[in-house]
Backbone atoms as SQL, in Angstrom:
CREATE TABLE atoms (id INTEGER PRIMARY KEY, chain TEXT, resi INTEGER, resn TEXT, atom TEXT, x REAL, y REAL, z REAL);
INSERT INTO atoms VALUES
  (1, 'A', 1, 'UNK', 'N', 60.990, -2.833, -32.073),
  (2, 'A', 1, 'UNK', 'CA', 59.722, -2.921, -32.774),
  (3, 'A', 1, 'UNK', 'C', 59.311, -1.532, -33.240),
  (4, 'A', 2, 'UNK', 'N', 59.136, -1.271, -34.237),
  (5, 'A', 2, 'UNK', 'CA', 58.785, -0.450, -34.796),
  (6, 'A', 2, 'UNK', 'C', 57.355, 0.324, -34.570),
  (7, 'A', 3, 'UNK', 'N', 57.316, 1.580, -34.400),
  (8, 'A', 3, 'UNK', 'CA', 55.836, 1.836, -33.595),
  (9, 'A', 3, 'UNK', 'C', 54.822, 2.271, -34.201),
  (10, 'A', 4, 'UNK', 'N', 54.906, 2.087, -35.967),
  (11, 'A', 4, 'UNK', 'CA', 53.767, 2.857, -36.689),
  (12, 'A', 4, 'UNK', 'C', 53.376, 1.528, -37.620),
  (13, 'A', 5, 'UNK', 'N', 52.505, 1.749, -38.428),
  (14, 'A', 5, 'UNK', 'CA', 51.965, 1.385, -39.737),
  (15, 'A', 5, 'UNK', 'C', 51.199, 2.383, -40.546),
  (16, 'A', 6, 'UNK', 'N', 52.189, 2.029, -41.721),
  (17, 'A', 6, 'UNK', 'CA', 51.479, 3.287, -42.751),
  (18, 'A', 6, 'UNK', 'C', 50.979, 2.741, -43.702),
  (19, 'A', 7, 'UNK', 'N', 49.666, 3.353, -44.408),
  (20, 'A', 7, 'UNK', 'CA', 49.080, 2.785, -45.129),
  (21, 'A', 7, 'UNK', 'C', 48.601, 3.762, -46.018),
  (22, 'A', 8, 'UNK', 'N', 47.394, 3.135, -47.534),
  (23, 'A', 8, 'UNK', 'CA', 46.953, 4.306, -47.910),
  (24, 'A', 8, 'UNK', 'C', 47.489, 4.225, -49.667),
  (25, 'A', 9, 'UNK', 'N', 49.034, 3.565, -50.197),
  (26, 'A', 9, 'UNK', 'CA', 49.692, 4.422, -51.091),
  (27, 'A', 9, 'UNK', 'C', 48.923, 3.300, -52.494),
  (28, 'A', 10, 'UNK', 'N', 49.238, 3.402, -53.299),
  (29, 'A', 10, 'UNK', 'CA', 48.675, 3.079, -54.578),
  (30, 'A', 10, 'UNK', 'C', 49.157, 3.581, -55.992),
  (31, 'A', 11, 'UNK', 'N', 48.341, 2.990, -57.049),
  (32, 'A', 11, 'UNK', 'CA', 49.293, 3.516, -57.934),
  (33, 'A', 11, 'UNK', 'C', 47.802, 4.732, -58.300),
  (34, 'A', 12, 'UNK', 'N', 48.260, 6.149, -58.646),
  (35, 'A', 12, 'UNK', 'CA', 47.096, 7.006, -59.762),
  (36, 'A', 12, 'UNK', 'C', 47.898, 7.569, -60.417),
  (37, 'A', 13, 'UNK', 'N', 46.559, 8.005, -61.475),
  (38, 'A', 13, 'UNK', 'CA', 47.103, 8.859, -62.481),
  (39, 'A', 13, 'UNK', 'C', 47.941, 10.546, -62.165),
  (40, 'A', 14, 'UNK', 'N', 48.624, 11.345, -63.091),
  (41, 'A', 14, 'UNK', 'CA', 48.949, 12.618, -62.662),
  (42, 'A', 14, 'UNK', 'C', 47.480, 13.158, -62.217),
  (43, 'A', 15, 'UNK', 'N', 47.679, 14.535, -61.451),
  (44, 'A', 15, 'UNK', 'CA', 46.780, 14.797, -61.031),
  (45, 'A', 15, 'UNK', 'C', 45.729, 14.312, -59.800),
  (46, 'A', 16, 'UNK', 'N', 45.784, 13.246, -59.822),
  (47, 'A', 16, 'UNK', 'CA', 45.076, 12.102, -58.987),
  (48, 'A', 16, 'UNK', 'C', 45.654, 12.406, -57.437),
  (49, 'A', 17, 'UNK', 'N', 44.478, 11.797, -56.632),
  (50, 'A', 17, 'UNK', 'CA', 44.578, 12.048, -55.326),
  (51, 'A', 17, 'UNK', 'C', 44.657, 10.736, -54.277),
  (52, 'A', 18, 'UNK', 'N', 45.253, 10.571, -53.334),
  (53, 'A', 18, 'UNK', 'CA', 45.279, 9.507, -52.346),
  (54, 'A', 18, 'UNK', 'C', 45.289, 10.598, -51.009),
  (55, 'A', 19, 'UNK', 'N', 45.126, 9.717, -50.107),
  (56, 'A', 19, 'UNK', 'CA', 45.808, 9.800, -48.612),
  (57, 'A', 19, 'UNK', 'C', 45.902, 8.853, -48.007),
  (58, 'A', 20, 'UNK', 'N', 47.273, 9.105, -47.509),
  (59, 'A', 20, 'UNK', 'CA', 48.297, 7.962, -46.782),
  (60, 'A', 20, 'UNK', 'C', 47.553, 8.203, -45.121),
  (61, 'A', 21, 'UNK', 'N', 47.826, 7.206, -44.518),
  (62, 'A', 21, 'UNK', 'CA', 47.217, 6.903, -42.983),
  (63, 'A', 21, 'UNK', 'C', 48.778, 6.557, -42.325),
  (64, 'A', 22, 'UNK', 'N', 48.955, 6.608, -40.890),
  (65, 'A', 22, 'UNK', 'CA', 50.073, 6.083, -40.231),
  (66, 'A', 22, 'UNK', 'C', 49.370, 6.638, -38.903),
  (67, 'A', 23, 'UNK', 'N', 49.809, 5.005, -38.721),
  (68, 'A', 23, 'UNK', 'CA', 49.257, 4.821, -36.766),
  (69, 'A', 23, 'UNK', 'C', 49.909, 4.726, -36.260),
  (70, 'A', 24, 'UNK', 'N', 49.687, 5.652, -35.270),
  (71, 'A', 24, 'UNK', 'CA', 50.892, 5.288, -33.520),
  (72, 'A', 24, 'UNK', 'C', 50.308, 4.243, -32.777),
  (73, 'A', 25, 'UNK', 'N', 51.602, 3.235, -32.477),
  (74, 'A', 25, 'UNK', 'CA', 51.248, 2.156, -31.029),
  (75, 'A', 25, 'UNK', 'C', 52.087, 2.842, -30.063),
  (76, 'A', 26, 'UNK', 'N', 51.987, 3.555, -30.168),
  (77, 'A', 26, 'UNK', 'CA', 53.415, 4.119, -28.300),
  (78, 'A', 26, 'UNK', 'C', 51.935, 4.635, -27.860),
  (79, 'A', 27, 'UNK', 'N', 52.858, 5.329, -26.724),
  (80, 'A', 27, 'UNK', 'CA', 51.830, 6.020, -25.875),
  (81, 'A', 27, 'UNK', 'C', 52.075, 7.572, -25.837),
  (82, 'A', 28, 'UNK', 'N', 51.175, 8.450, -25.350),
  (83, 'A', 28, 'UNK', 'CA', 51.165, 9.623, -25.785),
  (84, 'A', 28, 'UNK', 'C', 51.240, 10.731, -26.699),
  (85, 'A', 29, 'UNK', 'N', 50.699, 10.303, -28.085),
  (86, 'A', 29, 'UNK', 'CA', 50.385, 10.469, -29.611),
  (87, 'A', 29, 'UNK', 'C', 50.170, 12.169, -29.304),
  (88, 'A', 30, 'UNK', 'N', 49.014, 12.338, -28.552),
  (89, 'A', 30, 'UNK', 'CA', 48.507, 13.916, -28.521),
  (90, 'A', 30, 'UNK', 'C', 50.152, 14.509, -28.390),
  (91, 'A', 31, 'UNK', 'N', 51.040, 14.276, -27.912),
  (92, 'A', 31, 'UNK', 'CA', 51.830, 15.306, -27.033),
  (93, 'A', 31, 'UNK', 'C', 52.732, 15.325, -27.899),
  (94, 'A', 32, 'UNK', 'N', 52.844, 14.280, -29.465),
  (95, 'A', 32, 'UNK', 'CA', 54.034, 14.231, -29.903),
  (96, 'A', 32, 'UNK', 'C', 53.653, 15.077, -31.707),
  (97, 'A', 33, 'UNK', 'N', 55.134, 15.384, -32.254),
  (98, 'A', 33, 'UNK', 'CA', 55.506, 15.864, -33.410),
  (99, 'A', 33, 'UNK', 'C', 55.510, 14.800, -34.586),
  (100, 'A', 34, 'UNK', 'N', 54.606, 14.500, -35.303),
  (101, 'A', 34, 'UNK', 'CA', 55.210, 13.250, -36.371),
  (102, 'A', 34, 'UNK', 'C', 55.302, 13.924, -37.630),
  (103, 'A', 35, 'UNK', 'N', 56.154, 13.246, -38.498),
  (104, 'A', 35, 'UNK', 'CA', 56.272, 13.976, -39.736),
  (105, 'A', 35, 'UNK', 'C', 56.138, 12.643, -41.001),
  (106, 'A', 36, 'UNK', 'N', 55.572, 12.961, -41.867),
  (107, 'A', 36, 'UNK', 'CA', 55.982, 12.568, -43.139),
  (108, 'A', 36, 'UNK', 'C', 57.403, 12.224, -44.154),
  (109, 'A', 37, 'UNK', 'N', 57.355, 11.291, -44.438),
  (110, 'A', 37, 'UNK', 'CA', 58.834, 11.395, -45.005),
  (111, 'A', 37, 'UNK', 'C', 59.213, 10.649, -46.553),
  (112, 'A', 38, 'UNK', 'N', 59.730, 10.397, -47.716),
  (113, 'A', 38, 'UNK', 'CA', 59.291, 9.874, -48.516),
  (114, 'A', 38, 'UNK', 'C', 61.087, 9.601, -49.076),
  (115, 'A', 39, 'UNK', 'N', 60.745, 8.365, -49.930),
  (116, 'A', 39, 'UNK', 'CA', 62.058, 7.497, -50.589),
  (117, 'A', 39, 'UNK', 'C', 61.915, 7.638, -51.485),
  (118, 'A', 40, 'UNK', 'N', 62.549, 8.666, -52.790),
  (119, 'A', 40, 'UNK', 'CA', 62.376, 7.738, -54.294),
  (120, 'A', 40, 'UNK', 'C', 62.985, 6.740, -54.616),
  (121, 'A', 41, 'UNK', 'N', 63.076, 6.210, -55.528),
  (122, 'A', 41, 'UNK', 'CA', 64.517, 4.625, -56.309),
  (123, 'A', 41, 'UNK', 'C', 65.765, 5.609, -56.421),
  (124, 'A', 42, 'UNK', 'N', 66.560, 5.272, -55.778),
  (125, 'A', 42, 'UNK', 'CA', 67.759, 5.819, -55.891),
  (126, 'A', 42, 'UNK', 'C', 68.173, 7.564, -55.269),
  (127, 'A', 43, 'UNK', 'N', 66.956, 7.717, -54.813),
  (128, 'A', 43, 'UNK', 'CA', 67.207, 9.247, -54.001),
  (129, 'A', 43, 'UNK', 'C', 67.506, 9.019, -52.448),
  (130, 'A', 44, 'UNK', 'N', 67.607, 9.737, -51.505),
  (131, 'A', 44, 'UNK', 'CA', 67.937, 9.542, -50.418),
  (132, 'A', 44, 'UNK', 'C', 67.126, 9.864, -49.921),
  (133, 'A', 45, 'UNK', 'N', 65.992, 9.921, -48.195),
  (134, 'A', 45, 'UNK', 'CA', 65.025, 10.084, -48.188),
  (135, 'A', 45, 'UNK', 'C', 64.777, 11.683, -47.594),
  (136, 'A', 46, 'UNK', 'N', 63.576, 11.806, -47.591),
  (137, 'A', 46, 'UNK', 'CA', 63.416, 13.141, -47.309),
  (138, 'A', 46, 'UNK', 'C', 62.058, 13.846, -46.935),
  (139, 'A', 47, 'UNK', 'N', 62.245, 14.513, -45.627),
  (140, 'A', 47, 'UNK', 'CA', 60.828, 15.079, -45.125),
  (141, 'A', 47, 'UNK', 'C', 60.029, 15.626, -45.932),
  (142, 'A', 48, 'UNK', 'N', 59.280, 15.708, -45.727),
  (143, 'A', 48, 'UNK', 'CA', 57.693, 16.080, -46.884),
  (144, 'A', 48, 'UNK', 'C', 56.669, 17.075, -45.793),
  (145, 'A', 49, 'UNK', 'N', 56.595, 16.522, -44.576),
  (146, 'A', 49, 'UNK', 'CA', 55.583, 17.331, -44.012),
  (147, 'A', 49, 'UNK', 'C', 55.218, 17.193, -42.525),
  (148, 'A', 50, 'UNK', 'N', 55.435, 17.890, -41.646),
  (149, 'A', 50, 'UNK', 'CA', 55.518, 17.866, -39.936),
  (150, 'A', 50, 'UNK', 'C', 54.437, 18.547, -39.447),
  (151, 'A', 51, 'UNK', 'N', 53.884, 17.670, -38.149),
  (152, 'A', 51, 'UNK', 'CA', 52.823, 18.447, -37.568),
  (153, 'A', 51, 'UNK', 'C', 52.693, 18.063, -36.016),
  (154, 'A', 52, 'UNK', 'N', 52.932, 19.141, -35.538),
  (155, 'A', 52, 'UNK', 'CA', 53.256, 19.507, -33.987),
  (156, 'A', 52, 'UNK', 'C', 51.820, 18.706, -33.224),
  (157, 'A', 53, 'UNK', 'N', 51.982, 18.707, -31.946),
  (158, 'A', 53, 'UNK', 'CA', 51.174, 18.469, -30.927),
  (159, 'A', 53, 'UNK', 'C', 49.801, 19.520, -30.912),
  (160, 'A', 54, 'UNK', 'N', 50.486, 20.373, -31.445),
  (161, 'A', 54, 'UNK', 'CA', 49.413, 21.534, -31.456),
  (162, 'A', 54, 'UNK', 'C', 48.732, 22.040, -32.538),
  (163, 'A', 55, 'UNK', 'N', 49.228, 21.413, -33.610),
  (164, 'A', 55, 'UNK', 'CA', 48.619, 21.221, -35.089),
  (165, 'A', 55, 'UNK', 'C', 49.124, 22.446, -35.580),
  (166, 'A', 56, 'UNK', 'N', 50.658, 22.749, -35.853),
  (167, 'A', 56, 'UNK', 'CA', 51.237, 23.380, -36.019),
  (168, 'A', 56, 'UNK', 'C', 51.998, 22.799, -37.438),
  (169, 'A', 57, 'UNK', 'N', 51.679, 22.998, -38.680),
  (170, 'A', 57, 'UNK', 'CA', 52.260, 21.973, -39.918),
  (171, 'A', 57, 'UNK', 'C', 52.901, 22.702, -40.814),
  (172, 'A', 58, 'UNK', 'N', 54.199, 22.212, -41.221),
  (173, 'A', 58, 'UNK', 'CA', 55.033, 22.738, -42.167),
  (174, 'A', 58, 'UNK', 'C', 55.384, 21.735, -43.463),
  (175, 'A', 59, 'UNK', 'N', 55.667, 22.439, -44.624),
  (176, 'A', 59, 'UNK', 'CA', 55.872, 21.009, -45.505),
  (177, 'A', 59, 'UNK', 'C', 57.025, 21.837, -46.514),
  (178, 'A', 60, 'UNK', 'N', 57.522, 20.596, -47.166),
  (179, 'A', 60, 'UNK', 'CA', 58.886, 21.399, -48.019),
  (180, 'A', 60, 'UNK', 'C', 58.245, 22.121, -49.457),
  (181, 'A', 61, 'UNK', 'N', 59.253, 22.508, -49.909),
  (182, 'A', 61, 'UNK', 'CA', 59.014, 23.473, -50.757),
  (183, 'A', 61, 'UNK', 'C', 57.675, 22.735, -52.145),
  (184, 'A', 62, 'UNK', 'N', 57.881, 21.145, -52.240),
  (185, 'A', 62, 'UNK', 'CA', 58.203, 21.130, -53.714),
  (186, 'A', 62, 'UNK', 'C', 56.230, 20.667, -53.275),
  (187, 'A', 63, 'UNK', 'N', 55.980, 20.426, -51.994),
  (188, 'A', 63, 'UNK', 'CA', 54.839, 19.429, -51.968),
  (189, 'A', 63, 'UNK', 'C', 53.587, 20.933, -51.185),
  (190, 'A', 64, 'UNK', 'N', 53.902, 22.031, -50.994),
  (191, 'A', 64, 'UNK', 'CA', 53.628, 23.187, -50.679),
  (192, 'A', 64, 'UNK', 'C', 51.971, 23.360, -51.241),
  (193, 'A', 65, 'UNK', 'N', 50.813, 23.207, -50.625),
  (194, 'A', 65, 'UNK', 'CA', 50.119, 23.626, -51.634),
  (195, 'A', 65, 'UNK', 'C', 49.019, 22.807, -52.109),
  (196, 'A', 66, 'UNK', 'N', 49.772, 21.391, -51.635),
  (197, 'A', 66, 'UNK', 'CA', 48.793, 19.701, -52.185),
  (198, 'A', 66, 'UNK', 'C', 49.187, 19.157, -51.586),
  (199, 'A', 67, 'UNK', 'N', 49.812, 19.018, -50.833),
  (200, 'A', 67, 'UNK', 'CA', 49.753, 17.847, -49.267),
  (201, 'A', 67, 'UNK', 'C', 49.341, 18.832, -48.686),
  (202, 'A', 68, 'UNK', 'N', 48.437, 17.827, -47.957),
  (203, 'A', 68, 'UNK', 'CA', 47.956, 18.414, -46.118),
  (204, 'A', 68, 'UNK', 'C', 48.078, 16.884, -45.684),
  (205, 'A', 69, 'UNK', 'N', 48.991, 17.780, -44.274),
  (206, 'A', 69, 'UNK', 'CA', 48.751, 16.980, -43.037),
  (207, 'A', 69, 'UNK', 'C', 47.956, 16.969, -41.908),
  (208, 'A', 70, 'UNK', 'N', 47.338, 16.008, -41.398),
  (209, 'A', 70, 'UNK', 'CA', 46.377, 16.491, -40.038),
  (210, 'A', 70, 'UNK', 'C', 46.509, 15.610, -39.404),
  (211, 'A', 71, 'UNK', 'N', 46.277, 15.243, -38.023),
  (212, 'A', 71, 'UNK', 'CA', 46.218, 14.357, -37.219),
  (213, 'A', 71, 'UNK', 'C', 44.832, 13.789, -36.314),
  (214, 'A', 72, 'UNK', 'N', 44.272, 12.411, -36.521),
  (215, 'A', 72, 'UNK', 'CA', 42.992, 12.406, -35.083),
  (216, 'A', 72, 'UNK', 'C', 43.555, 12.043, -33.689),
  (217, 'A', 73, 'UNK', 'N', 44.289, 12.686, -32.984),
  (218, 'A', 73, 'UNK', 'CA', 44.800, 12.058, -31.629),
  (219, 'A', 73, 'UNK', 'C', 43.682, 10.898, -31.010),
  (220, 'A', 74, 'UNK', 'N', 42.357, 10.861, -31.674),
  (221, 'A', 74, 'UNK', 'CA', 41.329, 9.362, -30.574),
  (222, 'A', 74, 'UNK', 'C', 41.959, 8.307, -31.738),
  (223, 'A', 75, 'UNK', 'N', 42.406, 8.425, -32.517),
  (224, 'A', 75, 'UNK', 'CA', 42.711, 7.437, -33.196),
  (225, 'A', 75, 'UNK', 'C', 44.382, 7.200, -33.265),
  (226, 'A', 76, 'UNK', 'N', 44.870, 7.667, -32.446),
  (227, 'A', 76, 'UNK', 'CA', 46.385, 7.749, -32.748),
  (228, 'A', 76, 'UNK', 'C', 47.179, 7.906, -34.228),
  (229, 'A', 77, 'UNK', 'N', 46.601, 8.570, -34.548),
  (230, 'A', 77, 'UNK', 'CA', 46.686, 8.764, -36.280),
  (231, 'A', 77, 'UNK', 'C', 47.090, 9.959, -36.895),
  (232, 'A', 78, 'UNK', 'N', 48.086, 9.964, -37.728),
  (233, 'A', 78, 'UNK', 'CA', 48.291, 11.162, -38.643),
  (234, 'A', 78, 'UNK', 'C', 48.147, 10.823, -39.831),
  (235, 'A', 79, 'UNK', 'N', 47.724, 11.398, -40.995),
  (236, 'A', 79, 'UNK', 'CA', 47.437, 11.668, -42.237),
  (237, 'A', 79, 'UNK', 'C', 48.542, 12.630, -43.220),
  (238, 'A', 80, 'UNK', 'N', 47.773, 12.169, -44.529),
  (239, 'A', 80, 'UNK', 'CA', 49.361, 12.532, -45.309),
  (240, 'A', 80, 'UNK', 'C', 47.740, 12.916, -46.719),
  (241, 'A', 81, 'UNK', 'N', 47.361, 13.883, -46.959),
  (242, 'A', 81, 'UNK', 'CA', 46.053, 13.950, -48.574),
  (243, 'A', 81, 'UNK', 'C', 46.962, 14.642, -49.456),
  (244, 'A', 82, 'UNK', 'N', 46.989, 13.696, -50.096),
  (245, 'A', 82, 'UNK', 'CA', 47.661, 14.465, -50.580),
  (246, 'A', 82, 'UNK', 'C', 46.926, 14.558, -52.541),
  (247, 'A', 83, 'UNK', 'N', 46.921, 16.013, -53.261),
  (248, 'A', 83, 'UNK', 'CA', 46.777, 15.947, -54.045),
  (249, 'A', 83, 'UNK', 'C', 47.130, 16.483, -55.256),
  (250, 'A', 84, 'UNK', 'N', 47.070, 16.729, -56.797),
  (251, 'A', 84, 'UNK', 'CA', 47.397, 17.153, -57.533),
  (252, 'A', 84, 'UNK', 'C', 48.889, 16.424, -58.179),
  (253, 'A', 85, 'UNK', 'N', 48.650, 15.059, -57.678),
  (254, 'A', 85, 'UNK', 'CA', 50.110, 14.402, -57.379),
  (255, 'A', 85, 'UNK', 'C', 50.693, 14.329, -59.329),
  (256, 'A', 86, 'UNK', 'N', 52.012, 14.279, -59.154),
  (257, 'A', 86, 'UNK', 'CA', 52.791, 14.190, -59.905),
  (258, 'A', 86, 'UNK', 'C', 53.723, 13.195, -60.504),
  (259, 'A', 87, 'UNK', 'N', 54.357, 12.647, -61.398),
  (260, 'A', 87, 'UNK', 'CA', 55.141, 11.573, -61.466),
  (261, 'A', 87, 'UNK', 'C', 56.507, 11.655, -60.230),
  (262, 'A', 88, 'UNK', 'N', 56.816, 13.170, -60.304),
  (263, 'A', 88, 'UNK', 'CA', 58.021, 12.760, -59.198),
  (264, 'A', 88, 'UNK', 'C', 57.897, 13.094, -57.635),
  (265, 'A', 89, 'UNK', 'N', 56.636, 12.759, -57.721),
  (266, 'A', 89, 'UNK', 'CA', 56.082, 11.968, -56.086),
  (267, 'A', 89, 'UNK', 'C', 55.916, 10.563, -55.556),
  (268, 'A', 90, 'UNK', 'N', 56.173, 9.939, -56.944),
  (269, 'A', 90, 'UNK', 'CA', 56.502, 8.471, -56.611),
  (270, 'A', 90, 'UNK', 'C', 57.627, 8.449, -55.869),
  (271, 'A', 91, 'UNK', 'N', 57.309, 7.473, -54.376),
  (272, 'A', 91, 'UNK', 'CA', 57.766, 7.479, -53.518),
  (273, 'A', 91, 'UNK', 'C', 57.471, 6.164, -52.745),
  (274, 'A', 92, 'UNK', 'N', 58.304, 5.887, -51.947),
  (275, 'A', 92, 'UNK', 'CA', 57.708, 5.038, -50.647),
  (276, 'A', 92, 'UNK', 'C', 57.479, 6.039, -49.612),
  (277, 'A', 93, 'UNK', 'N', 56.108, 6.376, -48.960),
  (278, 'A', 93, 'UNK', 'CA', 56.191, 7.348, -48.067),
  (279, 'A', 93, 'UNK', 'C', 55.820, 6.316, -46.528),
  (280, 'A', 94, 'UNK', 'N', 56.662, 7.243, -45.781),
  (281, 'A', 94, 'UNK', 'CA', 57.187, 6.969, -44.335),
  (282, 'A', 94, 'UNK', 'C', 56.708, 7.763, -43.131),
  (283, 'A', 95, 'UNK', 'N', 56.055, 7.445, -41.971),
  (284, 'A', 95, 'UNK', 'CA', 56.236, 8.168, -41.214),
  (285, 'A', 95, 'UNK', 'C', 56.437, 8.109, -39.786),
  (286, 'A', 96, 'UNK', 'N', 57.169, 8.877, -38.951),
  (287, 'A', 96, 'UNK', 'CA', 58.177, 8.163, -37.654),
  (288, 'A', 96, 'UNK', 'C', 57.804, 9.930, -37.047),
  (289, 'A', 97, 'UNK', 'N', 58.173, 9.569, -35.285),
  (290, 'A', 97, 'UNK', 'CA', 57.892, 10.015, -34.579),
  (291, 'A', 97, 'UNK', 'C', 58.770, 11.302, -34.727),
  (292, 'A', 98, 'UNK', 'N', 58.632, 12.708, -34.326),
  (293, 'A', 98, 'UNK', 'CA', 59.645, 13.870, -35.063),
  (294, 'A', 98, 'UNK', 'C', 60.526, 14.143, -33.099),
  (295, 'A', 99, 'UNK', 'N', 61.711, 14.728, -33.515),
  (296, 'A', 99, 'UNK', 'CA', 62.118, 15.062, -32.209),
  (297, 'A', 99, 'UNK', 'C', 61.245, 16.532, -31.953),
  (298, 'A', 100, 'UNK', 'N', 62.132, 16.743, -30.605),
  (299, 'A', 100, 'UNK', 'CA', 61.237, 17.843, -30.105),
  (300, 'A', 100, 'UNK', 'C', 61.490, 19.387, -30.521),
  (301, 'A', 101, 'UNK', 'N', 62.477, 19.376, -31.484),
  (302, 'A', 101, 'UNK', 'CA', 62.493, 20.794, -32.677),
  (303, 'A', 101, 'UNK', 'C', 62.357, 19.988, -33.850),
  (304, 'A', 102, 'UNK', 'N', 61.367, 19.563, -34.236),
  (305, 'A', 102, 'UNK', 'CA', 60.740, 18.563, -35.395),
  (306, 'A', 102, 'UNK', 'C', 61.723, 18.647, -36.327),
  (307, 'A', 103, 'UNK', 'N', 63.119, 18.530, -36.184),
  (308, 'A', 103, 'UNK', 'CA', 63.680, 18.499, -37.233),
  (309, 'A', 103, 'UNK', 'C', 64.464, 17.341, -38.002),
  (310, 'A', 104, 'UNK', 'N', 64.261, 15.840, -36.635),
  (311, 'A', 104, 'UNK', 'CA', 64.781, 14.765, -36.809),
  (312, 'A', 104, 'UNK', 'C', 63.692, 13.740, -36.793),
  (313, 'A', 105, 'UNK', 'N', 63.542, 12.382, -37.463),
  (314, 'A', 105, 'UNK', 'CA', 62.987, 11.544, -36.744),
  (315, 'A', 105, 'UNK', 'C', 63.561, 10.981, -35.725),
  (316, 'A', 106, 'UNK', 'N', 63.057, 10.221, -34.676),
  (317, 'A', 106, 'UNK', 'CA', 63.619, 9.705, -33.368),
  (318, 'A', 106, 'UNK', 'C', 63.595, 7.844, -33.602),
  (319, 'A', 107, 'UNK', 'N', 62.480, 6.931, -34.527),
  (320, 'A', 107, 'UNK', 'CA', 62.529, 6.289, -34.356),
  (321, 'A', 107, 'UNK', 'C', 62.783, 5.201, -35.543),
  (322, 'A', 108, 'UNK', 'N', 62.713, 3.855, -35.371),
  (323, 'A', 108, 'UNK', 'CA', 63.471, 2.905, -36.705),
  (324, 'A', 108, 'UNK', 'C', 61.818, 3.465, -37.706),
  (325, 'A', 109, 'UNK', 'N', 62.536, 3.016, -38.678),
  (326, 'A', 109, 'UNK', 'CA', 61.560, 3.040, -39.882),
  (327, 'A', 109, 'UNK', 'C', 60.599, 1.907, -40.075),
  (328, 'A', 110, 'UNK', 'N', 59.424, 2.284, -40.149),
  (329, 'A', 110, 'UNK', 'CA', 58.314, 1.141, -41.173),
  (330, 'A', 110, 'UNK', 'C', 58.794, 0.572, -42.077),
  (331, 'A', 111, 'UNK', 'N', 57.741, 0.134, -42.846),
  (332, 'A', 111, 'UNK', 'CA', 57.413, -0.514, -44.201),
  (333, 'A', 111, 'UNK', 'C', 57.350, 0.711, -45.100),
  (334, 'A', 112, 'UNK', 'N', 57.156, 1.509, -44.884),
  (335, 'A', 112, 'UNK', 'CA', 56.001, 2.802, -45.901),
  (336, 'A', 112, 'UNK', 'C', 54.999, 2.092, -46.528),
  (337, 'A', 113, 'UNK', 'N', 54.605, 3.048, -47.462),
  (338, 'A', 113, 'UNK', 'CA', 53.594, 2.500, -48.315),
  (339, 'A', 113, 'UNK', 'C', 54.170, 3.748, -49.724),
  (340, 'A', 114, 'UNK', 'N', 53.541, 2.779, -50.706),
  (341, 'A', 114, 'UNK', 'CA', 54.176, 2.842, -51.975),
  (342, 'A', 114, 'UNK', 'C', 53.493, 3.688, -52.958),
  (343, 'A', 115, 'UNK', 'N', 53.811, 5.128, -53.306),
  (344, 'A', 115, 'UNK', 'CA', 52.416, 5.473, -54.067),
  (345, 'A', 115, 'UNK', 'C', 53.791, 5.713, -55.387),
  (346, 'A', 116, 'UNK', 'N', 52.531, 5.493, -56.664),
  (347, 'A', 116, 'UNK', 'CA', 53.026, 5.752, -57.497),
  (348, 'A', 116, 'UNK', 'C', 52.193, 6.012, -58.885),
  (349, 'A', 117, 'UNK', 'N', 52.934, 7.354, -59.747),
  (350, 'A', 117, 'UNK', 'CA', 52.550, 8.330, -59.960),
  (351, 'A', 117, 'UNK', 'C', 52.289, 8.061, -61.425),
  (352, 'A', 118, 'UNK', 'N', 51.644, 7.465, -62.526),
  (353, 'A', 118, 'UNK', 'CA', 52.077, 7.201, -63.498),
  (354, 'A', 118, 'UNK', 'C', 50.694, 6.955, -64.532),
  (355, 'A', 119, 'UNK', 'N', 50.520, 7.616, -65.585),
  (356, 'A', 119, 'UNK', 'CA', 49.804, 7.438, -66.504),
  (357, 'A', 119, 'UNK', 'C', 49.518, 6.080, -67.608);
């Protein structure tokens, strides 16, 4: 069983802003690393944005700047705001529990949720 639900994605214009939601059902959310992760049609998938137990957040090069990630540990929840979005941010975005050098996910994949970027 899969331990998140992500939510949040939609279609906007360039420029335009959303934020994606993804909930933890496990136990011990405060203590863990989750990251962001995103699918285009035909690309392979790929991290977008990690944030430690300690609110420690890194993101890749291309999303640098207009995503922020944050987390409410009373809500078992991490966040994905992302803005200034672009056509090639259309994505299914994903997000799963990170290992403990945040450099892997550890668990099966969601649904994502679907944002998409288009005038």
């Amino acid at each position: 069983q899969v331990p998140v639900v992500e939510s949040g994605g939609g279609r906007v214009p360039p420029g335009g802003s959303l934020r994606l939601s993804c909930v933890w059902f496990g136990p011990l959310f405060s203590n863990m690393a989750m990251g962001w992760f995103r699918q285009a049609p035909g690309k392979q998938r790929e991290l977008v944005a990690t944030i430690t137990g300690r609110n420690f957040v890194k993101y890749v090069d291309s999303v640098q700047g207009r995503f922020f990630i944050s987390r409410d540990d009373t809500l078992n929840t991490v966040y994905l705001q992302m803005t200034s979005l672009q056509p090639e941010d259309t994505a299914n975005y994903y997000c799963n529990r990170m290992s403990e050098d945040v450099s892997s996910p550890l668990d099966s994949w969601g649904q994502g949720t679907w944002v998409t970027v288009s005038s």
